[in-house]
C-alpha positions in Angstrom: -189.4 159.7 121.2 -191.6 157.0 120.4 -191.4 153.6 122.4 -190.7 151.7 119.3 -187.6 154.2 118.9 -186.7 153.9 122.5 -186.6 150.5 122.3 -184.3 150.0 119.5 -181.3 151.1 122.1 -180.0 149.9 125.6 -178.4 153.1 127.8 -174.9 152.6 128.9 -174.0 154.0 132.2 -170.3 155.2 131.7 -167.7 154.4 134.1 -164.4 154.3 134.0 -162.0 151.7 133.9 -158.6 151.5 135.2 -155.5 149.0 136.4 -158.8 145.8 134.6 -161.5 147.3 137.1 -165.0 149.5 136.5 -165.4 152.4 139.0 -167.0 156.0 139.4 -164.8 156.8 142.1 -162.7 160.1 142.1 -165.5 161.9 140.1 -165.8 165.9 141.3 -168.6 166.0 139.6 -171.3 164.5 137.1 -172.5 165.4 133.6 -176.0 164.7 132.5 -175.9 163.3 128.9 -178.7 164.0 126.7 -180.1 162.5 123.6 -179.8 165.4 120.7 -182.5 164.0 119.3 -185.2 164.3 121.8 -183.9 166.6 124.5 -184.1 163.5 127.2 -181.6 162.8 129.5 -180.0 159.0 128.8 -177.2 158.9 132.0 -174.7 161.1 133.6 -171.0 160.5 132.9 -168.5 160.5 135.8 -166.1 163.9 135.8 -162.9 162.6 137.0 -160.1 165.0 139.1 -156.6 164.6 138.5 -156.5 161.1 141.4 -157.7 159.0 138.9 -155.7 160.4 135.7 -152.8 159.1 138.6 -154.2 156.3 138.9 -154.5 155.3 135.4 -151.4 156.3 134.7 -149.4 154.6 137.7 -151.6 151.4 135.9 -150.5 151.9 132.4 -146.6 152.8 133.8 -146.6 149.4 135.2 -148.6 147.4 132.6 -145.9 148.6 130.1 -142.9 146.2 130.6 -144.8 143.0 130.2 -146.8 144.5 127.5 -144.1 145.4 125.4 -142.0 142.6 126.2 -144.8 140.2 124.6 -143.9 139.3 121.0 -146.0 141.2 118.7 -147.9 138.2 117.6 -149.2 137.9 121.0 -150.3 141.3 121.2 -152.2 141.3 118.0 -154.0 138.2 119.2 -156.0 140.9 121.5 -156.5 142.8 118.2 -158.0 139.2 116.8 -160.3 138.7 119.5 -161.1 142.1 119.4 -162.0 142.9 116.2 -164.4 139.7 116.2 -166.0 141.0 118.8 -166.8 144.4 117.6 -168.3 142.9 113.9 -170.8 140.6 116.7 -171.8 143.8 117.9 -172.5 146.3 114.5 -176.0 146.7 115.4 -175.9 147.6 119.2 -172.8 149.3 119.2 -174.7 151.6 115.9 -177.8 152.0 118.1 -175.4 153.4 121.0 -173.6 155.8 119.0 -176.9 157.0 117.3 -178.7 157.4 120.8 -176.1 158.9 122.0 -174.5 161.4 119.4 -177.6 161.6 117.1 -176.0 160.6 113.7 -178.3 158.3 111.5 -178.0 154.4 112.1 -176.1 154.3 108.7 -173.5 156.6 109.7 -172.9 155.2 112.8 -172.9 151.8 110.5 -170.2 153.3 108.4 -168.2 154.9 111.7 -167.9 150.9 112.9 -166.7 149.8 109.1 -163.8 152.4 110.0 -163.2 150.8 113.2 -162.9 147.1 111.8 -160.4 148.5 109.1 -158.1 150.1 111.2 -158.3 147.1 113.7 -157.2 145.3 110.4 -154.8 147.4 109.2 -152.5 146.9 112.3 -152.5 143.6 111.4 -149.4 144.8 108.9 -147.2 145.3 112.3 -144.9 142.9 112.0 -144.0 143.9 109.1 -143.7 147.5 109.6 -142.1 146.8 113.0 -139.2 145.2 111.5 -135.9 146.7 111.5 -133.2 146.6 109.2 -129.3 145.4 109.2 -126.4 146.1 107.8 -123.9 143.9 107.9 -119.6 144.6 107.5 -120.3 148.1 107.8 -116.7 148.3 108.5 -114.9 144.7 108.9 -116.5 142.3 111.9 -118.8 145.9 112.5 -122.6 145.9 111.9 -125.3 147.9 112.3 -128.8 147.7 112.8 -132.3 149.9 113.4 -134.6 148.6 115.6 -138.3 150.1 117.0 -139.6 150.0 120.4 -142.6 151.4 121.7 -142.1 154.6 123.6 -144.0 154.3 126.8 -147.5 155.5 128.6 -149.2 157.3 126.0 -152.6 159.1 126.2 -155.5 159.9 123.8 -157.8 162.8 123.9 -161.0 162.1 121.4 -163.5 164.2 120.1 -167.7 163.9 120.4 -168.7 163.4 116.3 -166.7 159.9 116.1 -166.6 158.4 119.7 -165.4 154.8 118.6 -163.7 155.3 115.4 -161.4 158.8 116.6 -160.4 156.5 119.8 -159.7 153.1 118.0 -157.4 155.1 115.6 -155.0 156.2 118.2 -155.6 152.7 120.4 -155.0 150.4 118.0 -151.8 151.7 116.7 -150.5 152.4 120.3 -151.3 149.5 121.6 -150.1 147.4 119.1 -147.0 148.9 119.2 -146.4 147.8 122.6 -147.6 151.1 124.6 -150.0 151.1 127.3 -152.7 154.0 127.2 -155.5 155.8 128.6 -158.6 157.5 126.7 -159.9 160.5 127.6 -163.1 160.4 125.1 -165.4 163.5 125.2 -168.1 163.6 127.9 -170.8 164.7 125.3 -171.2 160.8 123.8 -169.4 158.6 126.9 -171.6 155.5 126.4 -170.5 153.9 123.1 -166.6 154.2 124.4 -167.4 152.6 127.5 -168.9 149.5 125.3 -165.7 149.7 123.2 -163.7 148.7 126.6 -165.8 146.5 127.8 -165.0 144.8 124.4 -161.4 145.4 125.2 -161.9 143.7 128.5 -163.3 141.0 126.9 -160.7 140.3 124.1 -158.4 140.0 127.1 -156.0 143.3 127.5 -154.2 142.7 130.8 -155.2 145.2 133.2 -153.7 148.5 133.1 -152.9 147.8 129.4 -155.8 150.2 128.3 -157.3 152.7 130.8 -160.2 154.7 130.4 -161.0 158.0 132.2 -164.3 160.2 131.7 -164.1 163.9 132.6 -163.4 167.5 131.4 -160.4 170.1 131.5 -159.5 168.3 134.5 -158.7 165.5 133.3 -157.0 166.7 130.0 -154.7 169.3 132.0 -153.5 166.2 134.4 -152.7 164.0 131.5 -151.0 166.7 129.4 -149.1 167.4 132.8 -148.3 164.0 133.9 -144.7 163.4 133.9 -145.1 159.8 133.3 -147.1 160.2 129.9 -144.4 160.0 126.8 -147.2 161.0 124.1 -150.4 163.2 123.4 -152.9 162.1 120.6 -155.7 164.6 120.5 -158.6 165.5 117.6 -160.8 168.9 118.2 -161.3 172.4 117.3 -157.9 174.2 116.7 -158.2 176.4 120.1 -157.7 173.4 121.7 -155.4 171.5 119.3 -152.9 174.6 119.8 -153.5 174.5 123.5 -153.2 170.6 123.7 -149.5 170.9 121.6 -148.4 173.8 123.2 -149.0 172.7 126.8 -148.2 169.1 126.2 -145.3 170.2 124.3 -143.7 172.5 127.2 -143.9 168.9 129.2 -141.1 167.5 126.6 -144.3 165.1 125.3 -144.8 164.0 121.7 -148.2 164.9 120.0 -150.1 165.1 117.3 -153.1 167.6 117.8 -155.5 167.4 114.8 -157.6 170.4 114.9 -160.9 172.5 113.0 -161.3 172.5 109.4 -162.7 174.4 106.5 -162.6 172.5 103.4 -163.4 173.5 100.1 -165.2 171.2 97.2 -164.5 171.9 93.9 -167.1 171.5 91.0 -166.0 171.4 87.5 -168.0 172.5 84.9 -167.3 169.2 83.1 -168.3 166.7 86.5 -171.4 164.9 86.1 -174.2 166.7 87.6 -176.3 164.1 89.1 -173.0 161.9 90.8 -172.0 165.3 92.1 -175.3 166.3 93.5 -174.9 163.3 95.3 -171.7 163.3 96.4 -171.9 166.7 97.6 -175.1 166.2 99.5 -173.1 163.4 101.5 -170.2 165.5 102.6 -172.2 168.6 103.4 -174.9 167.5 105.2 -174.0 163.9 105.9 -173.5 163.6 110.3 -174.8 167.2 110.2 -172.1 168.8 109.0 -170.2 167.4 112.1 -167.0 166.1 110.7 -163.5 167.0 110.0 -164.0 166.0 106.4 -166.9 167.8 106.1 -167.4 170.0 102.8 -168.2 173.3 104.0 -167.6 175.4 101.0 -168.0 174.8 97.4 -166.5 176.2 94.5 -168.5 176.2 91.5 -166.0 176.5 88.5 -167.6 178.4 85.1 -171.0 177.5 83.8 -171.2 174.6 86.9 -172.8 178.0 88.7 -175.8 178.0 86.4 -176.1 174.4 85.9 -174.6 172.5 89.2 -175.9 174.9 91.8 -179.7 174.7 91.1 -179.4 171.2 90.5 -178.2 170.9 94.3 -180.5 173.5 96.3 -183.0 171.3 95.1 -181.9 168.5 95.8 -180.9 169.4 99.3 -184.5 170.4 99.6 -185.5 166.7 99.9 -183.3 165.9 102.7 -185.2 164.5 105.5 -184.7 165.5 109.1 -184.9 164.1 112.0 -184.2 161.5 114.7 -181.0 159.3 114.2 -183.0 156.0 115.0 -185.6 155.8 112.2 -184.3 155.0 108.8 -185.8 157.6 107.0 -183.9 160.1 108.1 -181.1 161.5 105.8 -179.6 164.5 108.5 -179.8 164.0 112.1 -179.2 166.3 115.2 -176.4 168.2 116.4 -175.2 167.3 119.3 -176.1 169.6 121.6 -178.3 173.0 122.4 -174.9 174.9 122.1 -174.0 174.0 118.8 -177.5 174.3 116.9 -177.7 178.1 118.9 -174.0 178.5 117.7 -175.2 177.5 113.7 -178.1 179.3 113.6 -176.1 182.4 115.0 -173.6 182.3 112.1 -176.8 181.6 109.8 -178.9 185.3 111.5 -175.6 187.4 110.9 -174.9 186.1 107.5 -178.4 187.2 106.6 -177.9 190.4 108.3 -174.6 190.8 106.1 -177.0 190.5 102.8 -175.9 186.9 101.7 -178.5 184.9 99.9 -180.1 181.8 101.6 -181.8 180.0 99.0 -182.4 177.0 101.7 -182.2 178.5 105.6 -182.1 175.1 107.7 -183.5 176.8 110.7 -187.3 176.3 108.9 -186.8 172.4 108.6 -189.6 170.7 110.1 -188.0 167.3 111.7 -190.3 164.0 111.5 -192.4 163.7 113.9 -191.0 162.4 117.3 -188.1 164.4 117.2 -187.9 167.7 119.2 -184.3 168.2 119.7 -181.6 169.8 118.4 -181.9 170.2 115.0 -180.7 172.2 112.2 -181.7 171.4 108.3 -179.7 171.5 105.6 -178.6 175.2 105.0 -177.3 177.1 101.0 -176.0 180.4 100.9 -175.0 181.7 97.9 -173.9 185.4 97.0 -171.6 185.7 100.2 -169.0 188.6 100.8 -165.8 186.6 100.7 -164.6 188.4 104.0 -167.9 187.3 105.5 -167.2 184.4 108.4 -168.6 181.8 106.4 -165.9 181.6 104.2 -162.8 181.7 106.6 -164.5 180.4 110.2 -165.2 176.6 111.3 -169.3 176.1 111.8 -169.3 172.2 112.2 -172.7 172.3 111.3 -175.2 171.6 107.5 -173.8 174.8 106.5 -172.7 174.9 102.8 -171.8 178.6 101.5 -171.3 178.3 97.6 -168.9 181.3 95.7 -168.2 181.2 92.1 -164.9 181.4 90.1 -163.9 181.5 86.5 -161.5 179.0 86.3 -159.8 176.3 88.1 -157.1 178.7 89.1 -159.2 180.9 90.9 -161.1 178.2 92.4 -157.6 177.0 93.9 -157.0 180.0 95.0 -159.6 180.2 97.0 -159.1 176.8 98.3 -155.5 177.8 99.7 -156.5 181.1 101.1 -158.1 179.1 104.2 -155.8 179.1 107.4 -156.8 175.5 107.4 -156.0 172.6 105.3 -157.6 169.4 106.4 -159.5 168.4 103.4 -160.0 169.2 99.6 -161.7 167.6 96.9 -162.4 168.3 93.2 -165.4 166.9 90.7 -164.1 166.2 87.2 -163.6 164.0 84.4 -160.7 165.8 83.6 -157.4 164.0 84.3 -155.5 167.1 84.3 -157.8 169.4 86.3 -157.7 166.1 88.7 -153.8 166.1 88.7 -152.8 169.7 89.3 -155.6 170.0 92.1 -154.5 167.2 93.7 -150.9 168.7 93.3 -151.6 172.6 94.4 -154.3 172.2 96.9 -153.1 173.0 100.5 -155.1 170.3 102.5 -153.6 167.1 104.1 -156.7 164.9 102.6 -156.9 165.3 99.1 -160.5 164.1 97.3 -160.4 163.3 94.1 -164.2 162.5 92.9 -164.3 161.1 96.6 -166.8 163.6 98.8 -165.3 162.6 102.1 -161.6 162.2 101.2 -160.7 160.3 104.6 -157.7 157.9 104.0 -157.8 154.7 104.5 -156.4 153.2 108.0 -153.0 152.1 106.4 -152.6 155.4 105.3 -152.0 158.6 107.4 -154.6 160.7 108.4 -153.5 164.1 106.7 -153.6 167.9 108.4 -152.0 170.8 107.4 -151.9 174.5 108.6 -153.9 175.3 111.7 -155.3 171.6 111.0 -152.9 169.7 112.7 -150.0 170.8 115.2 -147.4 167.9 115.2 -145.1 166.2 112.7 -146.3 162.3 112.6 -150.2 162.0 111.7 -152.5 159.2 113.1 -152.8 155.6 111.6 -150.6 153.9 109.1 -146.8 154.6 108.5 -146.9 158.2 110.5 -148.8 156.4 113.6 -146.3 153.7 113.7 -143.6 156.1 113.4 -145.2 158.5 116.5 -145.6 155.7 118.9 -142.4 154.3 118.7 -138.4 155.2 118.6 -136.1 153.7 116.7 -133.0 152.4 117.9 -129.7 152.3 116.2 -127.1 149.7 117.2 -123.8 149.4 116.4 -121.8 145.9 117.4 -118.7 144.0 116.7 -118.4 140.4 117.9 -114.5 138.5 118.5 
């Protein structure tokens, strides 16, 4: 790494930070953190036992009655402050994220737009936290439905969104008059341990919001804890089913998002040079390391002749490399595990016979950058049995399969296990309609390459994509972290 890179970031040691106070103590262990883009360590991140999960929870247990007593104006005046102090900080809380995670300044510039719009979007609560009445439902008897937040709830984040996957589950918890603790992964630990001392600063009372670094240990004590009411957890599906089933055995309410394999549909009537784009972006864009990523593309009729071409060479110009300099269009992965992982599926599909008309394991990053990298990567000609149609690589993988019409290519779409995400490229309203209509994925795109929903809305899963009923942020969030209450009364 240069020094004029090095320089463009501050490391943040992690710590946790429970009951309003900053400590390592209670860790069994710690856990080197290295930058993906140049192999260096940055820090080590604390890896808490079950005493401090305890401890944040005996914290959040007793923050909880004077926390949801407080009118929910009140509260959202911590969302206020909070939100104007995350838009001060863009820029250093993007450097942190890219040091840290290895995703291009850009993306980690969009990741924080997400942030600011779900701390907006609970801005609606009072609204949505309203109950109704009914009144004479039988004469002097009336009725009414009132919400109430549910208790000590905890959040269990993943490593490719470290701020936005943990503001989506705070800000709707805490709004709603829980208290909570974070568990964020211990792959990227610095930029959620500047999002609390932000939280800190916009004045949560101590014990409001906890957080706790750490591994299994962690995760197993909070799904264990007798005194936490809810899970909220985003991962691979292994651990999503592990996450509801264990948490679930505990009497606990979760939502577990899980992996993904989402399919991109091209038309043969979509504009070739806004698709190129568009399918570029949610390919390759954070390295393939996203939910939403497109990870299969169906190209519909003549869009095989036309489309595909148009995009291996496109995705030929793709620059990689290091996260921090501008010019770089695909970062790292984020760790030595997941490129050796990538480039595994890549060697067997090659051994299988599938055609790699761009193998990403050749791309040469900018100068500077000798991490973890893996470029952009086409196959085309693929056995449909084959693993890259049917397994999560969470990498710049796109595997491209033909079909003749739009009912094959939804057919292939819904043959996944998964059903997180689907989009379709056309300019045909009816195409648009039944797609958006038959597709078996939570997140539908519609001309959109990375179909996440806005924060008022909820954040979709189906299948082995989410284990749960109520899906984070908007309506469904609201609905997870609280109960409603039905009361009955007659006055004489």
């Amino acid at each position: 790494m240069t020094s004029a890179v090095r320089r463009q970031a501050v490391v943040l040691e992690p710590r946790n930070f429970v009951a309003g106070s900053w400590s390592s103590e209670g860790a069994i262990a710690q856990r080197s953190v290295r930058n993906p883009a140049t192999d260096e360590e940055l820090c080590a991140v604390p890896m808490s036992g079950p005493d401090v999960v305890g401890r944040a929870v005996g914290a959040a247990a007793s923050a909880f009655k004077s926390w949801s007593d407080q009118p929910t104006a009140s509260r959202l005046d911590c969302f206020y402050r909070l939100r104007s102090l995350v838009e001060g900080k863009v820029d250093a809380l993007a450097k942190l994220v890219t040091l840290d995670q290895g995703k291009t300044l850009a993306e980690s510039r969009g990741e924080i737009m997400r942030v600011l719009e779900n701390l907006e979007a609970v801005q609606a609560l009072p609204r949505l936290m309203a109950g109704s009445k009914f009144a004479e439902l039988a004469h002097g008897v009336d009725g009414e439905v009132m919400r109430q937040p549910i208790g000590v709830c905890a959040a269990i984040t993943p490593f490719n969104f470290p701020l936005l996957c943990p503001i989506v589950f705070l800000a709707w918890g805490l709004a709603s008059g829980n208290t909570m603790i974070l568990k964020p992964s211990e792959q990227d630990p610095m930029a959620p341990t500047l999002l609390f001392e932000l939280i800190e600063e916009a004045g949560f009372p101590a014990g409001v919001a906890n957080l706790v670094h750490g591994g299994r240990e962690v995760v197993d004590a909070l799904l264990d804890h007798g005194d936490v009411a809810a899970v909220s957890f985003i991962g691979q599906t292994a651990t999503a089913k592990y996450v509801f089933d264990r948490a679930s055995n505990g009497y606990k309410r979760v939502q577990a998002s899980g992996g993904a394999k989402n399919f991109i549909v091209v038309m043969p009537d979509a504009p070739i040079p806004e698709t190129v784009s568009a399918v570029l972006t949610t390919a390759f864009g954070m390295s393939g390391e996203r939910c939403m990523a497109g990870s299969m593309l169906v190209a519909v009729g003549a869009a095989s002749e036309e489309f595909v071409p148009a995009l291996i060479s496109a995705a030929r110009e793709l620059t990689v490399g290091n996260g921090m300099d501008e010019r770089t269009d695909v970062g790292p992965v984020i760790s030595a595990e997941s490129r050796d992982k990538i480039e595994t599926f890549i060697d067997h599909a090659v051994g299988d016979g599938a055609a790699l008309p761009l193998d990403g394991r050749l791309a040469e990053p900018l100068a500077g950058a000798a991490g973890y990298f893996v470029g952009p990567t086409i196959f085309t000609d693929v056995d449909l049995a084959s693993p890259l149609c049917s397994e999560e690589i969470f990498g710049p993988v796109l595997t491209v399969v033909p079909a003749a019409d739009l009912e094959g290519a939804l057919e292939l779409t819904n043959a996944t296990r998964y059903g997180n995400a689907a989009t379709i490229f056309t300019t045909n309203g009816g195409s648009a309609r039944t797609f958006a209509s038959r597709a078996q994925a939570g997140n539908i795109g519609i001309n959109v390459p990375v179909p996440a929903p806005h924060a008022a809305l909820p954040l979709g899963g189906m299948k082995e994509s989410f284990f749960g009923y109520l899906h984070p942020q908007g309506a469904d969030g609201l609905d997870f972290f609280t109960d409603r209450k039905s009361v009955t009364s007659r006055w004489w």
